[in-house]
N, C-alpha and C positions, 0 to 999 in steps of 0.2 A: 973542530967538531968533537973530537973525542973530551978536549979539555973542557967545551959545557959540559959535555954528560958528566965527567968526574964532579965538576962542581956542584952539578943539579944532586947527584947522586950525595955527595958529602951535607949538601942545604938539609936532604931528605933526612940523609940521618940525626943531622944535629935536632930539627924537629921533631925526631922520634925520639932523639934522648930525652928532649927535655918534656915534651910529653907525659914518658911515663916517670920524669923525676916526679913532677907536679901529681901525678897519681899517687905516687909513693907516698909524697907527702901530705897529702889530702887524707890516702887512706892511713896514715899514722895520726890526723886530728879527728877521723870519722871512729877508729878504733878508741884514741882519749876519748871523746866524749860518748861513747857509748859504753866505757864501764861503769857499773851501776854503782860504784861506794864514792864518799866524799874522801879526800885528803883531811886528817883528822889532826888538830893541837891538842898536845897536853897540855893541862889546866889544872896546876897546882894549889890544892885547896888552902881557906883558911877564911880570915871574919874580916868583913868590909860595914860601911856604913849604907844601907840601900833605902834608898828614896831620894827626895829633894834635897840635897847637899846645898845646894847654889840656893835656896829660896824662891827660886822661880815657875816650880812648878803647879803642878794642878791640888784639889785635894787629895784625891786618889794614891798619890805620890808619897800621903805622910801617915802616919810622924815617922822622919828617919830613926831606921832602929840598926840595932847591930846583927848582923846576920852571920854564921859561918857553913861554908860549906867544905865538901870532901872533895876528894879528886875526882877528875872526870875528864872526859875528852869532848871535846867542840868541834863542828866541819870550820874548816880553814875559809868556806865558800859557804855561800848558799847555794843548795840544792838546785843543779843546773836543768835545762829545757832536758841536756843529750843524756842524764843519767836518770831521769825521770820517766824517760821514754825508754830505758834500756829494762827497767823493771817494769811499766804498767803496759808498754806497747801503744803511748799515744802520746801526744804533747798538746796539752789542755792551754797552754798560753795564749795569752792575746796577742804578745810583743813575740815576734818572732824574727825571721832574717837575723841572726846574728851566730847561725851555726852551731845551734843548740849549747853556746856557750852564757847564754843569758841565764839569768836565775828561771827557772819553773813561776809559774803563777797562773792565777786563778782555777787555786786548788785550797778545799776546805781542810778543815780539822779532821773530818770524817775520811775525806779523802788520802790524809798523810798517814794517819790510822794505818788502812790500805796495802799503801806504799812502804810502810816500816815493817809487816807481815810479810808482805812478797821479796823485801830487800832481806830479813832474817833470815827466809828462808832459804835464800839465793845463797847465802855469804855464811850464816851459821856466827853470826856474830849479833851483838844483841843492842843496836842501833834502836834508841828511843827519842822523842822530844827532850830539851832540854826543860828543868824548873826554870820559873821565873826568877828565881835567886839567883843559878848556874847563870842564866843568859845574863843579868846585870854584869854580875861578878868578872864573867868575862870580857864584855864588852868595853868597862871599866878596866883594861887592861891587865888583869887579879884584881881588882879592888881599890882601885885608885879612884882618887876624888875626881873623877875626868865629866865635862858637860855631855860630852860625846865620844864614841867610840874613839879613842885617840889623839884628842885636844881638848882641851878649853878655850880656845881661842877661835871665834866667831870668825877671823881673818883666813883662817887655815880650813875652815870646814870644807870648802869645796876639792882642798886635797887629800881628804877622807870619804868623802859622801856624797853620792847623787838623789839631790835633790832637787825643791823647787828651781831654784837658780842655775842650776846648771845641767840638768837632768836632759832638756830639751824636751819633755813631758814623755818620759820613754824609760823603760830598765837598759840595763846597759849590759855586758858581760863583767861576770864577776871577775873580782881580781884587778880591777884596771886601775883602783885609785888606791893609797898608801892604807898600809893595815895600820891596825892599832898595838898599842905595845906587846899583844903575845902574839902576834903574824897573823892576826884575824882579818879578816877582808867583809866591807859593806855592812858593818852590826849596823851604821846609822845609818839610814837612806836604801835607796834602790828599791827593794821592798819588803813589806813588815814579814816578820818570821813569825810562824804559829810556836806557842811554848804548850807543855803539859798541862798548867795549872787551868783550874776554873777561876774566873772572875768574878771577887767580889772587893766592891769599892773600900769598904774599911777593913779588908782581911790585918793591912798592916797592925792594926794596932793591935791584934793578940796573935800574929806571927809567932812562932819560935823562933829560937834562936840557931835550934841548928840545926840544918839542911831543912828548912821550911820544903810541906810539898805541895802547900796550898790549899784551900778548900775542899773539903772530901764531896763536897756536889755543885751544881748550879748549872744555871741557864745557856753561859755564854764561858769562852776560851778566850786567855789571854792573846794578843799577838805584842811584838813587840821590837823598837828598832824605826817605825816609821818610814816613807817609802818617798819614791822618784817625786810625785807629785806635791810634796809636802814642805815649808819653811822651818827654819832653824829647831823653831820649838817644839816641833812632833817628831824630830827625828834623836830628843835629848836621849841620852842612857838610860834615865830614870821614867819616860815617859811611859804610859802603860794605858792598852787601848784593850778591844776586846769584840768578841766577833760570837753568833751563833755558828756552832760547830759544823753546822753544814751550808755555810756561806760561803760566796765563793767571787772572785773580781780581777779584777788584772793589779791587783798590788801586794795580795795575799800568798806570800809564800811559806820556806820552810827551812830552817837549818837543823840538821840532826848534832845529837850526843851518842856517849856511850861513858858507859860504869869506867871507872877505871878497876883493872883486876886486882 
């Protein structure tokens, strides 16, 4: 008799330890993903070729011109559900269940607006959209002639990018397929990132050359990157799409920048 109760009693504990291990460690992934800043790459400036390299792109894409940019910082991730909701106090997604480890989305232009005043003001550090130039340049590994954030090779995309093919028609949690050459995670696929500039279809061809900021007005906002639901050819580096600034859907997301000092 006594030796059940030791045993029931030793059962009881073992339950209770592991118990609150698994608390522990839940609240050590409920504390990550509720701070509010991204893990940020430096992104070492300098001059790339930006547009259609491969010839297979759209008009919009051309005529490839030479662009340079400065240094800057890029999120390593796209802006997840749990740090979205640590600054606005809500999670606007459609794709949820995955522990607020999914990228954020269906969130506009207007709305990351927003989110980059409330994150300023939270942190005291001066988190902005990136340019359209920054976002190529890095996606493009610095500036490499790549089709997509970290290959060329059609055979390899799905171990870069969730897409049509392998997406299973869903975002996924960031981080989970291989970065591209400067530690970037999901520039192709998952879903499209809103950038600063305005969109205009032939801006390329009186771009500057250095640190282009884009059109000083217009109707609609670049996004950029292409998303879960989308085949090879929308999720190119070079591809370039564009959204009214207060639209809003389950594929629209957001990756922040910052100046470098």
């Amino acid at each position: 008799m006594l030796r059940r109760k030791s045993e029931v009693k030793w059962q009881m504990l073992l339950a209770v330890t592991v118990v609150v291990a698994i608390a522990e460690v839940m609240g050590g992934l409920v504390k990550a993903d509720a701070s509010p800043e991204s893990e940020m790459i430096f992104v070492k400036g300098g001059c790339f070729e930006m547009g259609d390299t491969f010839g297979n792109g759209l008009k919009n894409e051309k005529p490839v011109h030479e662009v340079c940019v400065q240094d800057f910082y890029i999120g390593k991730y796209e802006v997840t559900q749990g740090q979205w909701q640590a600054v606005m106090g809500n999670n606007p997604s459609a794709f949820k269940g995955c522990g607020y480890s999914c990228p954020v989305e269906s969130v506009s232009w207007d709305d990351v607006q927003e989110f980059i005043r409330r994150l300023k003001a939270m942190t005291g550090k001066k988190y902005r959209l990136p340019t359209e130039a920054e976002w190529e340049y890095a996606a493009r590994s610095g500036g490499k002639n790549q089709q997509w954030a970290g290959t060329s090779r059609l055979d390899d995309l799905e171990d870069y990018a969730w897409y049509s093919d392998d997406s299973g028609k869903r975002t996924h949690p960031v981080g989970r397929k291989k970065p591209n050459g400067l530690g970037i995670y999901d520039m192709s696929g998952n879903v499209w990132e809103w950038v600063r500039d305005y969109y205009d279809e032939k801006y390329y061809e009186k771009s500057p050359k250095e640190n282009p900021p884009g059109p000083l007005s217009g109707r609609w906002k670049v996004l950029r990157g292409g998303a879960w639901y989308l085949g090879p050819s929308f999720v190119r580096s070079s591809f370039r799409f564009w959204g009214l600034p207060s639209f809003r859907n389950g594929f629209f997301g957001v990756r922040l920048a910052l100046p470098s000092p």
